[in-house]
C-alpha positions as CSV (number, residue, x, y, z in Angstrom):
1,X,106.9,91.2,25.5
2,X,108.0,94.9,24.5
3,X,109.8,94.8,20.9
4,X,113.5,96.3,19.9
5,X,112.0,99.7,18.8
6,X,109.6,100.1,22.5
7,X,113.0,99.1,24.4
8,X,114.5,101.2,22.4
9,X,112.6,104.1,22.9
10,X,112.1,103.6,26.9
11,X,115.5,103.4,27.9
12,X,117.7,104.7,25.6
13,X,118.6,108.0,23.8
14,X,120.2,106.9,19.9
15,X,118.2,108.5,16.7
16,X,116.4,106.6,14.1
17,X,118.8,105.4,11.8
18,X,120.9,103.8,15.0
19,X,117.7,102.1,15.7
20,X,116.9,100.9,11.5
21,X,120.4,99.4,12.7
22,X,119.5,97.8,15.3
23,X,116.6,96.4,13.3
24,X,118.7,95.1,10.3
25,X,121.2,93.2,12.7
26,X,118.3,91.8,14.4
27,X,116.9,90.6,11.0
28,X,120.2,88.8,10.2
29,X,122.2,87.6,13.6
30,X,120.0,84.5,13.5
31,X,122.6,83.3,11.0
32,X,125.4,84.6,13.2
33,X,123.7,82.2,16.1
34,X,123.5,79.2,13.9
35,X,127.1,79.5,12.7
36,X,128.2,80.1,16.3
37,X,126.4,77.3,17.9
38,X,125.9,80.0,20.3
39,X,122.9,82.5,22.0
40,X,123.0,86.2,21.2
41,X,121.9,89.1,23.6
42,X,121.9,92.2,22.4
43,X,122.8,94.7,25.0
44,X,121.6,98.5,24.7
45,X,123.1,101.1,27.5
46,X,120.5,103.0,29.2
47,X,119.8,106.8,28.7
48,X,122.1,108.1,31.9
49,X,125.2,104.1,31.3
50,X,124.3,103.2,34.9
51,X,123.2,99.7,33.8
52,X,122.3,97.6,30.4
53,X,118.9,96.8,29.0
54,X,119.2,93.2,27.2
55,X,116.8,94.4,23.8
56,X,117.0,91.3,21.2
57,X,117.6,87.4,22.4
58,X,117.6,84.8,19.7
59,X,118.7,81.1,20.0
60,X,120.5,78.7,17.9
61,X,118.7,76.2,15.5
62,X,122.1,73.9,15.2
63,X,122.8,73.8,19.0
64,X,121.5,73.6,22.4
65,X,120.4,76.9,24.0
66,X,122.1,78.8,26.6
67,X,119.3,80.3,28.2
68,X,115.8,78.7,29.1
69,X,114.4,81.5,29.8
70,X,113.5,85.0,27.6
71,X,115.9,87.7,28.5
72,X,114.4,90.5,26.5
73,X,113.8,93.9,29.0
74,X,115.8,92.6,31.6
75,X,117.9,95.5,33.4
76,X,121.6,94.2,34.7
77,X,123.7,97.6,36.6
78,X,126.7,98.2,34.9
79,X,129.9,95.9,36.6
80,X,127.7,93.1,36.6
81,X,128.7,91.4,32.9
82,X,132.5,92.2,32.9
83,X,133.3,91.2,29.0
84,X,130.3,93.2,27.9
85,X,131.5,96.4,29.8
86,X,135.1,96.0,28.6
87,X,134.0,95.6,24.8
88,X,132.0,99.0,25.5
89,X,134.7,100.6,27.0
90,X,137.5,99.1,24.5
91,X,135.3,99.0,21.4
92,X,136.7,95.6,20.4
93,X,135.5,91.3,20.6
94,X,136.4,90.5,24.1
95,X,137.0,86.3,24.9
96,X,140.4,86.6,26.8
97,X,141.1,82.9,28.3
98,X,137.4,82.0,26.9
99,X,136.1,82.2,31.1
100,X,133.4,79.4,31.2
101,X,130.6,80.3,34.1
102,X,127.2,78.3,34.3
103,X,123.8,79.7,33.2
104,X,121.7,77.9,36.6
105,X,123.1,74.1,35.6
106,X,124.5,74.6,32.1
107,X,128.4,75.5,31.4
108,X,128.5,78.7,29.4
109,X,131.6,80.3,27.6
110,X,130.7,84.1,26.8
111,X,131.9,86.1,24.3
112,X,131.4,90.2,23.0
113,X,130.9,91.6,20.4
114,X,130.4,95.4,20.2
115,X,127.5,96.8,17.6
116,X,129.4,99.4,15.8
117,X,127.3,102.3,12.9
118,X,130.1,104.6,11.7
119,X,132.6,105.7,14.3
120,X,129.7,105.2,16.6
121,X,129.3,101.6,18.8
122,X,125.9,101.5,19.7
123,X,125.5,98.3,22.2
124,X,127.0,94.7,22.7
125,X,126.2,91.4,22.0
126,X,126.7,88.6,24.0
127,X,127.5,85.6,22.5
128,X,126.8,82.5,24.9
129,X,128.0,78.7,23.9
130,X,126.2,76.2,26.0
131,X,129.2,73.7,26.3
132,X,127.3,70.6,27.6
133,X,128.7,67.4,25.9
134,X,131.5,69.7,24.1
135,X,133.4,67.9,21.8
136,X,135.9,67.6,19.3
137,X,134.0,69.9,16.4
138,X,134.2,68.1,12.7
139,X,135.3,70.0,9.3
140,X,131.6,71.7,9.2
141,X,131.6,72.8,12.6
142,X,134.5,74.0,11.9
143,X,133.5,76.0,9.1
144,X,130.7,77.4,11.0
145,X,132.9,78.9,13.5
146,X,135.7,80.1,11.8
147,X,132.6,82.2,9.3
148,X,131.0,83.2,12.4
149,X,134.3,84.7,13.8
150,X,134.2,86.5,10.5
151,X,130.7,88.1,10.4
152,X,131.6,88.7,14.3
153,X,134.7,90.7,13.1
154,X,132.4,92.4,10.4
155,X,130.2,93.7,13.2
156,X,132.6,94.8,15.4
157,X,133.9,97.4,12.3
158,X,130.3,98.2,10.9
159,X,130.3,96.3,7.7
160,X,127.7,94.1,8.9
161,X,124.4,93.9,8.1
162,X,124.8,95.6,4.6
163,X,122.2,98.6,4.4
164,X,119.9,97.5,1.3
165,X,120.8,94.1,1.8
166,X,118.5,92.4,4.2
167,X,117.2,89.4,3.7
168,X,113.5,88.4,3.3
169,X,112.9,86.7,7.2
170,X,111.3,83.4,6.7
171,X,112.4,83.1,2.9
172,X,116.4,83.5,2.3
173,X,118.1,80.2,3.0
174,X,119.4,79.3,6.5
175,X,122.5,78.1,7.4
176,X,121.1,74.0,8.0
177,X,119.4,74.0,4.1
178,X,123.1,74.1,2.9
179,X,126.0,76.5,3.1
180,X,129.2,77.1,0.7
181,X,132.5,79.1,1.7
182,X,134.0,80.4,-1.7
183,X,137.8,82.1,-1.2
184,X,138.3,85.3,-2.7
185,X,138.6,84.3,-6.0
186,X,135.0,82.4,-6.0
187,X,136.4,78.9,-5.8
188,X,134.7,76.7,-3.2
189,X,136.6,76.0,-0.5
190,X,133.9,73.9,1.6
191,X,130.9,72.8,0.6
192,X,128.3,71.3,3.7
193,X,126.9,68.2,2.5
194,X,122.9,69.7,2.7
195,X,124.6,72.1,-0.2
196,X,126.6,69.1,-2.0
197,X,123.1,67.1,-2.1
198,X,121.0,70.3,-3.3
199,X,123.9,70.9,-6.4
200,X,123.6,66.7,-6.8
201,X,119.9,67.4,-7.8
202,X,120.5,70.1,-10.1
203,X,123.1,67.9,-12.1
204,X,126.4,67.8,-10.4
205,X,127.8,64.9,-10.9
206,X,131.9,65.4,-9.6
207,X,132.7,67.5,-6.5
208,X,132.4,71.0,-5.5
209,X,135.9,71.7,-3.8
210,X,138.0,73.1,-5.9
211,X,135.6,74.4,-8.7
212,X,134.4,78.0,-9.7
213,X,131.2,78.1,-8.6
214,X,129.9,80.3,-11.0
215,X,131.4,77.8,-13.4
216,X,129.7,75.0,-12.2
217,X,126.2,77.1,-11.4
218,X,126.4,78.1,-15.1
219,X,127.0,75.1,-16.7
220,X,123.9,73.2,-14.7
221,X,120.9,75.7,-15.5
222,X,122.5,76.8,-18.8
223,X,119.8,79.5,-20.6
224,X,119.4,81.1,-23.5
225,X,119.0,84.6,-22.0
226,X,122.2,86.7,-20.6
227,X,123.6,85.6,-17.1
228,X,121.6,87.4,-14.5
229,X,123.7,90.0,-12.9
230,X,122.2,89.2,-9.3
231,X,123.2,85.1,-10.6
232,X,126.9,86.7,-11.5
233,X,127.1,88.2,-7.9
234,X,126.1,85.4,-5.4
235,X,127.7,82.7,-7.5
236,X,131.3,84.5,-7.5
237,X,130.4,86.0,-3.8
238,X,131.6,89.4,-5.0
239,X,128.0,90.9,-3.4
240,X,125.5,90.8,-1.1
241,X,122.3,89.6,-3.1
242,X,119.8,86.7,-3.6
243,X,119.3,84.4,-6.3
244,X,117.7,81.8,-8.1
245,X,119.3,79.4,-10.5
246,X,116.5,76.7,-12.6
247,X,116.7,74.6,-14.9
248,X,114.4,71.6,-15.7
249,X,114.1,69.4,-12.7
250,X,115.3,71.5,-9.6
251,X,115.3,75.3,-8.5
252,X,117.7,76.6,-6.0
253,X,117.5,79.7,-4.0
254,X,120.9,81.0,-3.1
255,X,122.1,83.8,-0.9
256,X,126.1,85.2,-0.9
257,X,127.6,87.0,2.2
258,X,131.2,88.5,1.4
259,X,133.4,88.2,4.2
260,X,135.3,91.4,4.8
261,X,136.5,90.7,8.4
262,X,139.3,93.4,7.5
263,X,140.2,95.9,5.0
264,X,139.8,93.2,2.2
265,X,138.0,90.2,0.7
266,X,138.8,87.2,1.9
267,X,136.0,85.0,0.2
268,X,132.0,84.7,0.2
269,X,129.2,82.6,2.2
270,X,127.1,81.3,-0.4
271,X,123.8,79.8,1.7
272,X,121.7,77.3,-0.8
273,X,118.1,76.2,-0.3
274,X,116.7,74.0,-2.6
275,X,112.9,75.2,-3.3
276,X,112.2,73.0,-6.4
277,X,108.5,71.9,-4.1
278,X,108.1,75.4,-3.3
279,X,108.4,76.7,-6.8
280,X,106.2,73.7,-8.0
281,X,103.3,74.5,-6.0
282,X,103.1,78.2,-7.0
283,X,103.1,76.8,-10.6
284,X,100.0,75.2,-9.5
285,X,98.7,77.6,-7.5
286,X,99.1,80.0,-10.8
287,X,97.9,77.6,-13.2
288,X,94.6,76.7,-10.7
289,X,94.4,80.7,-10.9
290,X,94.4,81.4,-14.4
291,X,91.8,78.7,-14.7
292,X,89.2,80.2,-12.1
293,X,89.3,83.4,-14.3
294,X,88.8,81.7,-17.1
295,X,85.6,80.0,-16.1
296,X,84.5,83.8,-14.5
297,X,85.1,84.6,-18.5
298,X,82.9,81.8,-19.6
299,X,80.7,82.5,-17.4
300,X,79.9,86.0,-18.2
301,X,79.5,84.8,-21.8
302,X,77.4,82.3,-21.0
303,X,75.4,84.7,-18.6
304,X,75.5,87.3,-21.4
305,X,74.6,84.6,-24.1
306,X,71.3,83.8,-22.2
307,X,70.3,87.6,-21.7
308,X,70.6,88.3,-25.2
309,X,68.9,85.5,-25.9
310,X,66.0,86.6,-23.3
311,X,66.4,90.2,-25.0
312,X,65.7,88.8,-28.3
313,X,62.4,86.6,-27.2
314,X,61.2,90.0,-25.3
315,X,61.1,92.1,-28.7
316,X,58.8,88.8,-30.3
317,X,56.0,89.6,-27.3
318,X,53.0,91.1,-27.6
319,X,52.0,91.4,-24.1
320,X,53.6,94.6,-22.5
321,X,53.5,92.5,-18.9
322,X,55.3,89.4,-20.5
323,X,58.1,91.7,-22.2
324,X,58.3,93.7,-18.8
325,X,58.7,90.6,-17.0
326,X,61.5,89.1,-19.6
327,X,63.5,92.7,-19.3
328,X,63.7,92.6,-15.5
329,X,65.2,89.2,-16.3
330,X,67.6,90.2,-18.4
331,X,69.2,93.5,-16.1
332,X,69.0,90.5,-13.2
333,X,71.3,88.1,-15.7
334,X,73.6,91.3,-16.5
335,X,74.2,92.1,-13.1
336,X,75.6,88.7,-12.3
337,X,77.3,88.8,-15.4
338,X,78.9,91.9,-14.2
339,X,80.2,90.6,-11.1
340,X,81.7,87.7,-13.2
341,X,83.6,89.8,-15.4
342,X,85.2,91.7,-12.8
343,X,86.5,88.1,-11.1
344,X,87.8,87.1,-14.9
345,X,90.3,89.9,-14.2
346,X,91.4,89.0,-10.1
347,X,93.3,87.3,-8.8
348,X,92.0,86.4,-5.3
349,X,88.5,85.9,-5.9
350,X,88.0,89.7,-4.6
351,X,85.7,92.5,-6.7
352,X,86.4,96.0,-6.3
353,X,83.2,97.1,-5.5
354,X,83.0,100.7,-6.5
355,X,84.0,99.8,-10.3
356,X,80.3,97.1,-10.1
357,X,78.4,99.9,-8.5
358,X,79.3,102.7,-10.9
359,X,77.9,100.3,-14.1
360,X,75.0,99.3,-11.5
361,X,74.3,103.2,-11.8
362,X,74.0,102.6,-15.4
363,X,70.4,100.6,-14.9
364,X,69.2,103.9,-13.9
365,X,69.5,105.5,-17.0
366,X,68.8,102.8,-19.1
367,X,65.1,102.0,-16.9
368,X,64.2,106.2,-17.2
369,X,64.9,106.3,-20.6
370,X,61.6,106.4,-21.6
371,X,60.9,108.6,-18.5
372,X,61.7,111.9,-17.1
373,X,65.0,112.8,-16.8
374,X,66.6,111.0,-14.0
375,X,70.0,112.1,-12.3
376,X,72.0,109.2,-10.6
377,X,74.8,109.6,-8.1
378,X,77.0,108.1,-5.7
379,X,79.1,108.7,-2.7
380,X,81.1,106.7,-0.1
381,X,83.6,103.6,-0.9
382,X,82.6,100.1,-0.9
383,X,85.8,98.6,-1.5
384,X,87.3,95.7,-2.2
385,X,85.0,92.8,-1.5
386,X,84.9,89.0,-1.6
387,X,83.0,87.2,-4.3
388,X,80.2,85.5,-2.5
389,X,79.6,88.9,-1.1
390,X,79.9,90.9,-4.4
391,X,77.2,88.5,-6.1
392,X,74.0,88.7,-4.5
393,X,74.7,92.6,-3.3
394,X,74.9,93.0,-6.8
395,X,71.8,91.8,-7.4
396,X,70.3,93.6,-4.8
397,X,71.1,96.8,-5.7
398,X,70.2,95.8,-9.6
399,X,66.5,95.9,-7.8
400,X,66.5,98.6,-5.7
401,X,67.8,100.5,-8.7
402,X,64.7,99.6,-10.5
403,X,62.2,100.1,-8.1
404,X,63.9,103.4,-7.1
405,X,63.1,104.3,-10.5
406,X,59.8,102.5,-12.1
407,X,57.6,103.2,-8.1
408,X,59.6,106.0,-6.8
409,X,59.9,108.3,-9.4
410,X,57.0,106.7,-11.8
411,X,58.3,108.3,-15.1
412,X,59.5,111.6,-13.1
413,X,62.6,113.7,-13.4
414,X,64.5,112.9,-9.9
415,X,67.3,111.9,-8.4
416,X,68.6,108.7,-7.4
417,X,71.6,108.1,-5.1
418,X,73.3,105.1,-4.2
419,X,75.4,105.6,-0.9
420,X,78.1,103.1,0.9
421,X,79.0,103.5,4.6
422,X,81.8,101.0,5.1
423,X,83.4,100.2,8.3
424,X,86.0,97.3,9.6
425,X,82.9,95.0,10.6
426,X,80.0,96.2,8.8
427,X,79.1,97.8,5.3
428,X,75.7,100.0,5.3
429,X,74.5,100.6,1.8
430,X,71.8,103.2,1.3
431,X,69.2,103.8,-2.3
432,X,67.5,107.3,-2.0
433,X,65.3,108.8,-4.0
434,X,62.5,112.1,-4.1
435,X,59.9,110.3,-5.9
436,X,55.9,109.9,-4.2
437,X,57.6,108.1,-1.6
438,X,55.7,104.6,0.3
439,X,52.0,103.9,0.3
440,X,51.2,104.4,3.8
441,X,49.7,100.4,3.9
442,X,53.0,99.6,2.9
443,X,54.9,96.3,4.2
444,X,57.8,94.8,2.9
445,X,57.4,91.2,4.9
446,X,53.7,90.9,3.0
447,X,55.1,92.9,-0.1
448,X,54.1,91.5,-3.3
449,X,56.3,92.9,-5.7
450,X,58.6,90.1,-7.0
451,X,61.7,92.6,-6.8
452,X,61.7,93.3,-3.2
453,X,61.1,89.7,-2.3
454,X,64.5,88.7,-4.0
455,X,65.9,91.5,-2.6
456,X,65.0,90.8,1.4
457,X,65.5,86.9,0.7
458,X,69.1,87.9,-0.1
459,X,69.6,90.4,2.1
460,X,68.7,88.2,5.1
461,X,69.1,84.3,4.1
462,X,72.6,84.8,2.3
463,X,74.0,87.6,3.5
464,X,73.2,87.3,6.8
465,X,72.1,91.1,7.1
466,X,69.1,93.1,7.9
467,X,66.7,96.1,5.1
468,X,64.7,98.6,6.4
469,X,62.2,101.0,4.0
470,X,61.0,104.1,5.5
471,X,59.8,107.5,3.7
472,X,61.9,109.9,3.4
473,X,61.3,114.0,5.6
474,X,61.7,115.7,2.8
475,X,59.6,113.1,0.2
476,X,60.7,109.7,-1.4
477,X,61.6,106.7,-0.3
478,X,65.2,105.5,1.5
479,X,66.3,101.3,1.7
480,X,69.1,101.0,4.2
481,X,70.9,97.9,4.2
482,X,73.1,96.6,7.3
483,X,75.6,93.6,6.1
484,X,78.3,92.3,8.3
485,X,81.9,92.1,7.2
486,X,84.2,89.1,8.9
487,X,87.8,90.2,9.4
488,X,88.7,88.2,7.2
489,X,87.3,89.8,4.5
């Protein structure tokens, strides 16, 4: 299905910003459907107003629907839908006599609404009431409608949606998790009882109607800070804005709508959600955060505790092979150590890879130093990667490092340069250097140096990708390294 901006774009001629409006009604009539009971189409004129192109569709959670089937890119010629032609040509909410007609077996009464930006009306909606099992509506119903006339009016004069003032879709509060109308001067005129319950859990222990809601709001979450200004405006529905009011036991998201059907105020829709679960699970998801870093932090003590410790029993050797051995140990430990400190500071298990590499680099210099003079560099990205990657390729480069440096170069000035090739599926990582280059026997399946063993056993048992060693044209030695990357990652 094409989206409001393709539509847009194929059969009609308005700018940008006429389009942003047509996005930021989009993003808000679902509460103008829920209030109304009723399905909204929102109908664009074509480029040359021979016929209308039906753009947007969206369906009521508190009713039945209208229409089964999706309506979105269907072309009607112009004398087809008689109201939404005459709120074009009149500019004004057309419902003279309420006409019912039936949508295949369902009774429908249609209203319009014209979409106006300015002094400009950009399209129509059509608002259609499935009136199957109509009824006598009840004080909430009641409510709903009379605020949805309202918000209708609102649109028809362009002071609906509120630039700057769209909600977050999927977040805000709907109309069902609990609505309040406030009269102009922010006393509660109606309270649903979804709303009544959600202020019962915060404290309330008499009735809403009748009270100041700011009053009330205030004195249940009391604090010793200032009264949030964003607070001070939904609770006295003087602004558009979102809230959150807290205390002990029970958190409540609320959302104020001022209703300016005319040239003045004439009172607020304050929508309440209560998200007391909500807010208690990212607690815990914050708390179960802060204590995965902080075992990364002991863990890179720990892991830096044992290296010293494997430092210290090195310098107590005699035998150069045993002290050799006991060093290559302790740059392994440090580069897992590494890797652990950067997870003490994330905080979605994800290492920025280029940070790790650049102290990687660092093994270079510290392995020549009783060498030649040996240049390190680097180039390409590796980005951000996920932590059972960042591990062993940590490792594996700590290796490759070396061996570029103790059997390429062999105590030789030279260069060694680590490169990263990343793409959307794959990350190649490549360790050059000019040193004497392979033995021409050479094999790194039957290899017997210790270092390249760990590094292929990583390489293709954990992370699942493939190393090649070949000489280099000009001299030295290249390992390329092919790992996949999931999408997910």
């Amino acid at each position: 299905m094409p989206t409001l901006s393709e539509l847009v774009r194929l059969h009609s001629s308005v700018g940008d910003e006429d389009v942003e409006w047509l996005h930021m009604l989009a993003s808000e009539w679902q509460l103008l459907a829920d209030l109304s009971f009723a399905d909204l189409l929102l109908w664009l004129p074509v480029a040359d107003g021979s016929s209308w192109v039906c753009i947007a569709q969206v369906r009521p959670a508190t009713g039945p629907t209208a229409h089964q089937d999706d309506m979105v890119g269907r072309v009607v010629p112009r004398g087809r839908m008689r109201l939404v032609d005459r709120s074009w040509d009149e500019r004004r909410i057309c419902r003279e006599g309420d006409p019912a007609w039936r949508a295949g077996d369902v009774p429908v009464r249609e209203e319009t609404i014209p979409v106006r930006r300015g002094d400009d009306v950009l399209g129509v909606i059509a608002r259609h009431t499935n009136l199957t099992g109509i009824r006598t509506p009840s004080r909430l119903e009641l409510t709903y409608l009379r605020t949805a006339t309202e918000l209708a009016q609102m649109i028809a004069a362009g002071r609906f949606p509120r630039p700057g003032a769209v909600h977050e879709l999927g977040r805000s509060p709907r109309v069902g998790d609990g609505l309040i109308r406030l009269d102009a001067d922010g006393v509660v005129a109606y309270a649903s009882p979804n709303a009544l319950s959600a202020y019962r859990r915060l404290g309330l222990t008499a009735d809403l109607v009748g009270e100041r809601l700011a009053s009330v709001t205030v004195a249940l979450a009391p604090s010793v800070e200032p009264v949030d200004e964003e607070l001070a405006q939904v609770v006295t529905g003087r602004a558009a804005a979102n809230a959150e009011v807290e205390n002990n036991r029970v958190a409540l998201q609320l959302r104020a709508i001022p209703l300016v059907p005319d040239d003045r105020r004439v009172g607020a829709l304050v929508l309440v959600r209560d998200v007391s679960e909500l807010r208690r699970r990212e607690r815990e998801l914050l708390t179960k955060d802060a204590t995965i870093r902080e075992i990364h932090h002991r863990v890179k003590n720990n892991l830096q505790t044992v290296a010293a410790l494997l430092r210290l029993q090195s310098r107590r050797l005699a035998a150069p092979e045993a002290r050799a051995a006991l060093d290559e140990a302790v740059r392994r430990v440090g580069s897992i150590a590494l890797v652990h400190e950067t997870l003490s500071q994330s905080e979605d298990e994800k290492v920025d890879f280029d940070g790790v590499a650049e102290r990687l680099l660092g093994i270079v210099a510290e392995v020549s130093a009783t060498g030649g003079d040996v240049v390190p560099g680097r180039r390409g990205r590796f980005g951000v990667l996920p932590a059972d990657l960042a591990t062993p390729l940590s490792l594996v480069l700590t290796e490759l490092l070396q061996n570029a440096v103790e059997h390429g170069l062999r105590g030789r000035s030279g260069t060694v340069t680590l490169i990263a090739e990343r793409s959307t599926t794959s990350l190649r990582v490549v360790v050059v250097d000019d040193g004497v280059g392979l033995p021409d026997d050479f094999d790194l399946e039957s290899s017997g140096n210790l270092g390249l063993q760990i590094v292929r056993t990583l390489v293709v048992g954990e992370l699942n990708g493939v190393i090649a060693l070949d000489r280099c044209d000009g001299g030295g030695t290249q390992a390329v390294i092919d790992l996949p990357l999931p999408a997910s990652r």
